[in-house]
NUVONU-841329 format. One record per atom (N, C-alpha, C): residue number from 1; atom name; chain; x, y, z. Coordinates in nm, 4 decimals, always signed. Example, Ala and Ser with C-alpha at 12.3 -4.5 7.8 and 13.67 -1.06 7.14 Angstrom:
REM NUVONU-841329
REC   num   atomo   cadena          X          Y          Z
REC     1       N        A    +1.3190    -0.5690    +0.7800
REC     1      CA        A    +1.2300    -0.4500    +0.7800
REC     1       C        A    +1.3200    -0.3300    +0.7800
REC     2       N        A    +1.2850    -0.2250    +0.7080
REC     2      CA        A    +1.3670    -0.1060    +0.7140
REC     2       C        A    +1.2900    +0.0030    +0.7870
***
This chain:
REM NUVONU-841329
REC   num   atomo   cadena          X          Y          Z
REC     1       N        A    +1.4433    -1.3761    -0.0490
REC     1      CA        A    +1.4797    -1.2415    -0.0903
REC     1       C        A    +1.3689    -1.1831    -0.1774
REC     2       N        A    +1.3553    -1.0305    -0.1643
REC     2      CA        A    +1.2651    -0.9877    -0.1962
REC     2       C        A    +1.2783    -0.9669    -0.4124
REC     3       N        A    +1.1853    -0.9510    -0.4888
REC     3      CA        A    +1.2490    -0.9724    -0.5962
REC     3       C        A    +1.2474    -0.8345    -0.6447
REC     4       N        A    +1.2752    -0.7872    -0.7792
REC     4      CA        A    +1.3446    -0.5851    -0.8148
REC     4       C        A    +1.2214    -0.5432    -0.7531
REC     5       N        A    +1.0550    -0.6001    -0.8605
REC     5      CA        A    +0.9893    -0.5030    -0.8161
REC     5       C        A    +0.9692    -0.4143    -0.6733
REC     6       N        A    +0.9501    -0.4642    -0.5530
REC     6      CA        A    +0.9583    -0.4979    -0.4280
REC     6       C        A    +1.0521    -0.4144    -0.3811
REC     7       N        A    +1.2270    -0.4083    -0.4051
REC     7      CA        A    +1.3219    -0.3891    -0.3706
REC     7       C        A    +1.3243    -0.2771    -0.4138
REC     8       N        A    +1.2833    -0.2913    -0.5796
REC     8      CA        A    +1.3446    -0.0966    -0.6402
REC     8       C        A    +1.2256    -0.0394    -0.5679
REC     9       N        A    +1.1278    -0.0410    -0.5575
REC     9      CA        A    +0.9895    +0.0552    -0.4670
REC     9       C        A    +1.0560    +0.0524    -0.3313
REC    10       N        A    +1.0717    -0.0271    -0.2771
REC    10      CA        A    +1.1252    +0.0221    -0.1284
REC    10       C        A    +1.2512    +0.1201    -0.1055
REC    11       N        A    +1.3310    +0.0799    -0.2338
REC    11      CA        A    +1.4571    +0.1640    -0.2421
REC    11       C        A    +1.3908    +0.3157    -0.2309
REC    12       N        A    +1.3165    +0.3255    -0.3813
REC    12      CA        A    +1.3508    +0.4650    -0.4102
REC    12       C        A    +1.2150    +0.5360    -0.3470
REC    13       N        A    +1.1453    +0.4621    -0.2465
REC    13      CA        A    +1.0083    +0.5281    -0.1555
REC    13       C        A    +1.1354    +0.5766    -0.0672
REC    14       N        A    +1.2390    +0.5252    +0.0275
REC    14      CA        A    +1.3313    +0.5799    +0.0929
REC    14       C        A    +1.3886    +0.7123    +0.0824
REC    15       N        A    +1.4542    +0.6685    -0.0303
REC    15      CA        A    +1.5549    +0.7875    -0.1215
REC    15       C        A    +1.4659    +0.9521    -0.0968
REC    16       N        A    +1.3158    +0.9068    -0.1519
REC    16      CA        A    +1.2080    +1.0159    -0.1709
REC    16       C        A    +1.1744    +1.0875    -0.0843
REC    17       N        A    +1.1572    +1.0080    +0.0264
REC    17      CA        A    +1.1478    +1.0280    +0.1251
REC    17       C        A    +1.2287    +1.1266    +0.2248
REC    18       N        A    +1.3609    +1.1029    +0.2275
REC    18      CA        A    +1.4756    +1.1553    +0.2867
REC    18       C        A    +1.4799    +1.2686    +0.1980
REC    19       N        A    +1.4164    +1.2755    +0.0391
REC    19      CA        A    +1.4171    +1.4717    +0.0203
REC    19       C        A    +1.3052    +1.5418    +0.0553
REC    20       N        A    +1.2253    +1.4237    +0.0757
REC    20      CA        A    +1.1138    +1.5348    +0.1435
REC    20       C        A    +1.1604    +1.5907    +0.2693
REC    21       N        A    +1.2006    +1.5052    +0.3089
REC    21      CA        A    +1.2635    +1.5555    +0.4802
REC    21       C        A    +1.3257    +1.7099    +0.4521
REC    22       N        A    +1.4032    +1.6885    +0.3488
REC    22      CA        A    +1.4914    +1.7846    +0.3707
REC    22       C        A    +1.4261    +1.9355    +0.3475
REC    23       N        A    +1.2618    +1.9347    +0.2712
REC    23      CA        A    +1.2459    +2.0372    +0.2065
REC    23       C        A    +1.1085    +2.0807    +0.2623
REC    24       N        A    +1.0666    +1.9311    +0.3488
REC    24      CA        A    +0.9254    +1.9868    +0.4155
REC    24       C        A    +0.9248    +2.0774    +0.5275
REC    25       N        A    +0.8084    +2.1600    +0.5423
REC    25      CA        A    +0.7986    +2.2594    +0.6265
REC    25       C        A    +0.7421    +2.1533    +0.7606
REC    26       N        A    +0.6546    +2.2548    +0.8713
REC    26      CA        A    +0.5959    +2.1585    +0.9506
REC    26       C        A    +0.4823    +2.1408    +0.9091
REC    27       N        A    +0.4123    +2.1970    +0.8196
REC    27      CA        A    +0.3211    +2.1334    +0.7527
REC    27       C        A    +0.2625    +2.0048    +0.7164
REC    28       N        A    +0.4378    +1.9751    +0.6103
REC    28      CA        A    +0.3765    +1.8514    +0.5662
REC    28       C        A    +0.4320    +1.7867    +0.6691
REC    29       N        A    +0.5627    +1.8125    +0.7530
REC    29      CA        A    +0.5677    +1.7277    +0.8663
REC    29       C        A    +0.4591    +1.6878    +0.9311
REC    30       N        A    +0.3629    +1.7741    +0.9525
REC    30      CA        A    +0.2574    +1.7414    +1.0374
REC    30       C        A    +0.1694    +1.6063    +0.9704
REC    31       N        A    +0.1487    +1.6613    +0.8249
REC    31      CA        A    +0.0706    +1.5690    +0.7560
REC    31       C        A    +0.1352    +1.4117    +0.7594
REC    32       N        A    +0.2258    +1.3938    +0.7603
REC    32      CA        A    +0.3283    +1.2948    +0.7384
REC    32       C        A    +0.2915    +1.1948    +0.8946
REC    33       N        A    +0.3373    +1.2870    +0.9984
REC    33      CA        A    +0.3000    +1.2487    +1.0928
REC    33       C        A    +0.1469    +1.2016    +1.1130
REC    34       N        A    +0.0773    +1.2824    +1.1090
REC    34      CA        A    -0.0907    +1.1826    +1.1023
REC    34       C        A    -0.0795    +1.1097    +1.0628
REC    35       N        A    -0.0815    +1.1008    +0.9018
REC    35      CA        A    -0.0612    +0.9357    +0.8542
REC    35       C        A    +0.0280    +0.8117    +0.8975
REC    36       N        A    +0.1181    +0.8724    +0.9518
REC    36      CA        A    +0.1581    +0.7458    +0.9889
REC    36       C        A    +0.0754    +0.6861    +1.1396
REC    37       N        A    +0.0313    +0.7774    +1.2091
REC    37      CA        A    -0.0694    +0.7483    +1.3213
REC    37       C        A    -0.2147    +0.6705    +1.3386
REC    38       N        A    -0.2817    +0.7227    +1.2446
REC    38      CA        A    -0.3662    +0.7024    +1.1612
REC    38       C        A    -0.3579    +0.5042    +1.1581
REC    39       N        A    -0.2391    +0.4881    +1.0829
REC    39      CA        A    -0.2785    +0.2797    +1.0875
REC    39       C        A    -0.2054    +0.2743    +1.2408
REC    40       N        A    -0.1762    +0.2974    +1.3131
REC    40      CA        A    -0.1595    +0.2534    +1.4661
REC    40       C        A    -0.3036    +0.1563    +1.5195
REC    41       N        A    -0.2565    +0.0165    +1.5783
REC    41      CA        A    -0.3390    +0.0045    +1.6317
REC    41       C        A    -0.4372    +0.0932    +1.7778
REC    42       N        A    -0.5525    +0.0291    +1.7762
REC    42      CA        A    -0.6808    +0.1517    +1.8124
REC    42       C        A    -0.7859    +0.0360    +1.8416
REC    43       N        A    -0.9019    +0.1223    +1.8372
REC    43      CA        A    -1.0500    +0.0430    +1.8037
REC    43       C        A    -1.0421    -0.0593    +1.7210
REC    44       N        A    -0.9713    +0.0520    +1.6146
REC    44      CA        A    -0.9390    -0.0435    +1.4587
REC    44       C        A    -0.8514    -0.1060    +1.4427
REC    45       N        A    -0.7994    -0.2226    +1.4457
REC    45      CA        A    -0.6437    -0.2813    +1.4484
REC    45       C        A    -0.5980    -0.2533    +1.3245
REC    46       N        A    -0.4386    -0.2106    +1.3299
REC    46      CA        A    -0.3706    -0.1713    +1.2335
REC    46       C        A    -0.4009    -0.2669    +1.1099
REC    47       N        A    -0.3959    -0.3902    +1.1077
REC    47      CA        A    -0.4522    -0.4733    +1.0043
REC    47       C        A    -0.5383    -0.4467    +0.9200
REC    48       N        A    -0.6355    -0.3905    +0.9583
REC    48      CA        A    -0.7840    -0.3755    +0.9362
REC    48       C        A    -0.7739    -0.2162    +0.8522
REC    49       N        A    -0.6950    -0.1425    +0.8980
REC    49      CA        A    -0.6548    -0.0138    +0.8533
REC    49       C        A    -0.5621    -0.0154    +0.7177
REC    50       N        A    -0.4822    -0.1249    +0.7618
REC    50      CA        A    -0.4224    -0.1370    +0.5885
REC    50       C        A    -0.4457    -0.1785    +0.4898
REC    51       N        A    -0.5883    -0.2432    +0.5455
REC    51      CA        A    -0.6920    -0.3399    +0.4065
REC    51       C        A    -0.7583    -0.2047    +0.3592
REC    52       N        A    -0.7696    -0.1310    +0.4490
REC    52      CA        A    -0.9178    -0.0341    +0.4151
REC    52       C        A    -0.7641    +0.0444    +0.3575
REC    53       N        A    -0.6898    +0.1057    +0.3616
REC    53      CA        A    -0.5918    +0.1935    +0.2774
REC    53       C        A    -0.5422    +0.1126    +0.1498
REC    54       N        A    -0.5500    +0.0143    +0.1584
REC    54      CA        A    -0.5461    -0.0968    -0.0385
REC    54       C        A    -0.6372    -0.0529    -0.0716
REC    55       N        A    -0.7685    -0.0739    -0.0282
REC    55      CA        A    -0.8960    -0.0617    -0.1514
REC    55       C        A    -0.8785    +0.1022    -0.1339
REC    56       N        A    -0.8798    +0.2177    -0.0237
REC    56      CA        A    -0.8729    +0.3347    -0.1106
REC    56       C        A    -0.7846    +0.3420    -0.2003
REC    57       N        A    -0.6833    +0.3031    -0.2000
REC    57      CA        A    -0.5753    +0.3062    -0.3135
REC    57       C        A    -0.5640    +0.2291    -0.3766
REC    58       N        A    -0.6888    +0.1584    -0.4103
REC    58      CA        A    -0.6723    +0.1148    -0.5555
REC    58       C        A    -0.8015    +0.2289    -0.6209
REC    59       N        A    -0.8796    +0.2263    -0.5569
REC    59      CA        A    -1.0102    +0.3075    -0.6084
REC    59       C        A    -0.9587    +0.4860    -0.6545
REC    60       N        A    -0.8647    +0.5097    -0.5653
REC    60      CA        A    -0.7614    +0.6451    -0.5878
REC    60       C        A    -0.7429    +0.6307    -0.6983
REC    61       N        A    -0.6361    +0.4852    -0.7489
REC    61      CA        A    -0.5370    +0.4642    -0.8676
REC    61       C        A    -0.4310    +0.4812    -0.8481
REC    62       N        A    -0.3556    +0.5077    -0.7029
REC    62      CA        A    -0.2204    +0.5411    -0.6573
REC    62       C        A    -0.1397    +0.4358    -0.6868
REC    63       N        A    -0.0626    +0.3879    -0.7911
REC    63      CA        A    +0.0184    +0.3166    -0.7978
REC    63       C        A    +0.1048    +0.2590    -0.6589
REC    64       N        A    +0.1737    +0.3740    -0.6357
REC    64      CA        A    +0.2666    +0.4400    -0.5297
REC    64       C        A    +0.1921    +0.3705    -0.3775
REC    65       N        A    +0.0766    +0.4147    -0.3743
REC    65      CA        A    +0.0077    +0.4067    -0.2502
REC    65       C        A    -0.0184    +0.2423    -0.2294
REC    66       N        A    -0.0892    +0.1995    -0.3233
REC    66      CA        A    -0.1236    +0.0455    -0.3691
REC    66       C        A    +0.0182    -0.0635    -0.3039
REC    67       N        A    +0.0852    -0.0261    -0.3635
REC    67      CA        A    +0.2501    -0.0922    -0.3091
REC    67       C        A    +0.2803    -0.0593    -0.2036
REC    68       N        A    +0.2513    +0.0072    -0.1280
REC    68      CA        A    +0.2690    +0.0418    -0.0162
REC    68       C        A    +0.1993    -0.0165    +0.0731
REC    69       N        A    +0.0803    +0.0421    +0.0486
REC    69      CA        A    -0.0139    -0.0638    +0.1652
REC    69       C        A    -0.0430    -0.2452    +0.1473
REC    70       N        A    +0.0286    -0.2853    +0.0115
REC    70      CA        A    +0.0559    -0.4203    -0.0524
REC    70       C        A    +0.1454    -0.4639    +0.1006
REC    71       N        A    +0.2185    -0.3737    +0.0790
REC    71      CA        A    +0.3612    -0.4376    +0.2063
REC    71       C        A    +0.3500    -0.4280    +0.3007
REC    72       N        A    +0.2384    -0.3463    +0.3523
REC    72      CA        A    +0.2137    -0.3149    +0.5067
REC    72       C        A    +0.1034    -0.4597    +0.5452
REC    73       N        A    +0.0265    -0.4672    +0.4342
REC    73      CA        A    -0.0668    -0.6034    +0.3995
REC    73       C        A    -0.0181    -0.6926    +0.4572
REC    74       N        A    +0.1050    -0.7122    +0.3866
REC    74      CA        A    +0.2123    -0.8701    +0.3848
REC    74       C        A    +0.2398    -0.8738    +0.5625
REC    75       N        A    +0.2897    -0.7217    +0.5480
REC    75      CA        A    +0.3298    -0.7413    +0.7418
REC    75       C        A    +0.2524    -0.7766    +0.8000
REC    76       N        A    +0.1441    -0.7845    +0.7960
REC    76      CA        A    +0.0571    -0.7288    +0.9021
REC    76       C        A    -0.0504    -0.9147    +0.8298
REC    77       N        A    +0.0190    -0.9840    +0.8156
REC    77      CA        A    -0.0347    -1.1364    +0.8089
REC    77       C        A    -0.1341    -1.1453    +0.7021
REC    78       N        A    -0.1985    -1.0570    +0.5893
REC    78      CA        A    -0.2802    -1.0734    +0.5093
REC    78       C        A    -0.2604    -1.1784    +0.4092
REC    79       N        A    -0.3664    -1.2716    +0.3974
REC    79      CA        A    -0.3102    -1.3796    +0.3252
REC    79       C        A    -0.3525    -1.3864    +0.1893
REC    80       N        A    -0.3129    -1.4164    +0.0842
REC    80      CA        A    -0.3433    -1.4288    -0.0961
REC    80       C        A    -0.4934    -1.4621    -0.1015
REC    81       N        A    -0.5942    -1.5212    +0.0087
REC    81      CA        A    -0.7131    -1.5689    -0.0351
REC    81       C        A    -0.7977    -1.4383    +0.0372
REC    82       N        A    -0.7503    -1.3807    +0.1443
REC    82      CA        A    -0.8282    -1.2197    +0.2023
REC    82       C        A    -0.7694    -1.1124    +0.0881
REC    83       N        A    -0.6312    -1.1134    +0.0035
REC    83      CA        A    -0.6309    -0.9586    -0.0452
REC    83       C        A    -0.7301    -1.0042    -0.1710
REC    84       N        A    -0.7509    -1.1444    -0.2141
REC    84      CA        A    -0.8871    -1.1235    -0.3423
REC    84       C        A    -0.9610    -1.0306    -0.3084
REC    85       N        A    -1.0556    -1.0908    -0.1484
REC    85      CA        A    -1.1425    -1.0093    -0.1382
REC    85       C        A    -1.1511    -0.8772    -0.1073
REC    86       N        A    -1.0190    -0.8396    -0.0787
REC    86      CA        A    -0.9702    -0.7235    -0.0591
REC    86       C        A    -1.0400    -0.6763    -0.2113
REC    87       N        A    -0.9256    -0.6548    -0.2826
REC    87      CA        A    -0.9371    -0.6282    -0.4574
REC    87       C        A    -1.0929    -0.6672    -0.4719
REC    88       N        A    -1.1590    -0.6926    -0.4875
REC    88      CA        A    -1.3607    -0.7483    -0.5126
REC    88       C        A    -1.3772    -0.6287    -0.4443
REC    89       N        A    -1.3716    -0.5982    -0.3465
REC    89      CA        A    -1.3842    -0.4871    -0.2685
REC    89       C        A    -1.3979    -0.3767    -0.3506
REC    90       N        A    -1.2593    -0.3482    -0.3977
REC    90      CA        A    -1.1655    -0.2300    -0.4628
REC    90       C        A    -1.2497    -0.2363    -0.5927
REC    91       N        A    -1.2347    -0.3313    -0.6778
REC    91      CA        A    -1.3038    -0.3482    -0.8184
REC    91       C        A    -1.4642    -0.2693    -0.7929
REC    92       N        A    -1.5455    -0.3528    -0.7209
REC    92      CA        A    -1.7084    -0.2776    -0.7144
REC    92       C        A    -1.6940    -0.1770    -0.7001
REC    93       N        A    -1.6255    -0.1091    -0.6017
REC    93      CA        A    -1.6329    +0.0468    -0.5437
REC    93       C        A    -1.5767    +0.1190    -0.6464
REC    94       N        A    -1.4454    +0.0586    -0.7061
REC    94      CA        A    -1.3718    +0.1583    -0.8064
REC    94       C        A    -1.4129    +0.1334    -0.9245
REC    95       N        A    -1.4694    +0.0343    -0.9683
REC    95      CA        A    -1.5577    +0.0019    -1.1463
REC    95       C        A    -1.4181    -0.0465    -1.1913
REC    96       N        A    -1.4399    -0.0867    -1.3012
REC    96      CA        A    -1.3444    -0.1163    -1.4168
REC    96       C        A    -1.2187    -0.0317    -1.4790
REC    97       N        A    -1.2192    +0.0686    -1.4226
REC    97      CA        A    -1.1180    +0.1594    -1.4668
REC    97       C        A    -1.0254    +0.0951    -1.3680
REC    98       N        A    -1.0175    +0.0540    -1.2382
REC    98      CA        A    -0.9077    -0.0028    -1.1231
REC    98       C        A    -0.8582    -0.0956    -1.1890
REC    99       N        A    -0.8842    -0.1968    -1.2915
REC    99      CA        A    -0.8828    -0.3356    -1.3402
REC    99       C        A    -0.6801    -0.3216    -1.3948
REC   100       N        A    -0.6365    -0.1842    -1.4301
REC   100      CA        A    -0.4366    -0.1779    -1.4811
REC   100       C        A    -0.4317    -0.2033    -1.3397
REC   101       N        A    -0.4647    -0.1128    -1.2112
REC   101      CA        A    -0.4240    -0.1292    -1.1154
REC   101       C        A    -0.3865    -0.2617    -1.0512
REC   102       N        A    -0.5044    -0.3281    -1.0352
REC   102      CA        A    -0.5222    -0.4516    -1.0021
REC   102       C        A    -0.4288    -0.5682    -1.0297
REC   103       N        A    -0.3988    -0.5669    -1.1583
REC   103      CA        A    -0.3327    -0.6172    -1.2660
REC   103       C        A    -0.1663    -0.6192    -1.1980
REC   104       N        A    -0.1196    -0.4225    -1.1967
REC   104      CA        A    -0.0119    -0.4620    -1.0930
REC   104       C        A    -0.0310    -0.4798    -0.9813
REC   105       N        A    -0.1210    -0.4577    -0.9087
REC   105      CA        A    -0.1358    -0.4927    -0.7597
REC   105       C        A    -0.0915    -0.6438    -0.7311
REC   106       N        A    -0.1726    -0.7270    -0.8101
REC   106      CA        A    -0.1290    -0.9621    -0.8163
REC   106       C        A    +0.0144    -0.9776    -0.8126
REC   107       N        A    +0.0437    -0.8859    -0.9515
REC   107      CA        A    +0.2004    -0.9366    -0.9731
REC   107       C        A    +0.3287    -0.8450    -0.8655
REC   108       N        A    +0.2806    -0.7538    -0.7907
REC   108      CA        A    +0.3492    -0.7004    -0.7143
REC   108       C        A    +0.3835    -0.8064    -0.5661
REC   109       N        A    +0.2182    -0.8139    -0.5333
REC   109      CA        A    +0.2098    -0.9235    -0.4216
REC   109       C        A    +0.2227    -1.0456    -0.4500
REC   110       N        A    +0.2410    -1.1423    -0.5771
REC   110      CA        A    +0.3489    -1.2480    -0.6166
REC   110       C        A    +0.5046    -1.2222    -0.6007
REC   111       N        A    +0.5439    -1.0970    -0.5966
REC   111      CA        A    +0.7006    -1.1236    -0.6040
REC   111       C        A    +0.6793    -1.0575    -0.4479
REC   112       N        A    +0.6351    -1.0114    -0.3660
REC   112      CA        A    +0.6254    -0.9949    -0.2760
REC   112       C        A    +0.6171    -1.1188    -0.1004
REC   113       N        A    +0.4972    -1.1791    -0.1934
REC   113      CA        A    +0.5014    -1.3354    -0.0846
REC   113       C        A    +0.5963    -1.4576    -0.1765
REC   114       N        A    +0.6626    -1.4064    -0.2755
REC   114      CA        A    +0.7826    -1.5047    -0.3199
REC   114       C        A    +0.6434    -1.6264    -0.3949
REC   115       N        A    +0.5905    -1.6108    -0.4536
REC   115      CA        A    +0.4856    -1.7147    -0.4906
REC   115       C        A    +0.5174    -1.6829    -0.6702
REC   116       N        A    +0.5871    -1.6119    -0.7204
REC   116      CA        A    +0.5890    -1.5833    -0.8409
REC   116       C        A    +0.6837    -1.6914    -0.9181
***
């Protein structure tokens, strides 16, 4: 079982979700829609697309985003010794200011692969 952190983010990304529905135009529908197209496997296998959407979002600072693509990570077979280098990645490109991020990024993906 998944543990709060994990559970309350998936909860209330849902919840958020279902008011955007209610209030987006086709706009952001549209936008919504790309992105989710966007990690489809391609040239690029979806895998490969959700490593490269961690390090932008850690280098962003998206909390929100970071956890997200943490879990798409997990799906998609990424293992605790590739998201280091994932994060090494994220750290050079993003400098030392990423380093809170990071910080929750470990302990998110510990209660995430149950290793905590």
């Amino acid at each position: 079982m998944k543990d709060n952190m994990v559970k309350t983010f998936q909860e209330e990304r849902e919840k958020l979700n279902r008011l955007i529905s209610e209030y987006a135009g086709k706009e952001i529908k549209r936008f919504l829609n790309l992105d989710s197209q966007v990690y489809r496997d391609d040239i690029l296998p979806a895998r490969t697309k959700e490593m490269m959407g961690l390090v932008a979002s850690l280098v962003l600072r998206c909390d929100d985003c970071i956890r997200y693509h943490l879990i798409k990570c997990h799906e998609n077979g990424i293992t605790s010794a590739e998201l280091e280098e994932i994060i090494a990645v994220s750290l050079i490109v993003g400098g030392s200011i990423t380093i809170p991020h990071i910080r929750r990024a470990f302990a998110f993906w510990r209660e995430l692969t149950g290793t905590a």
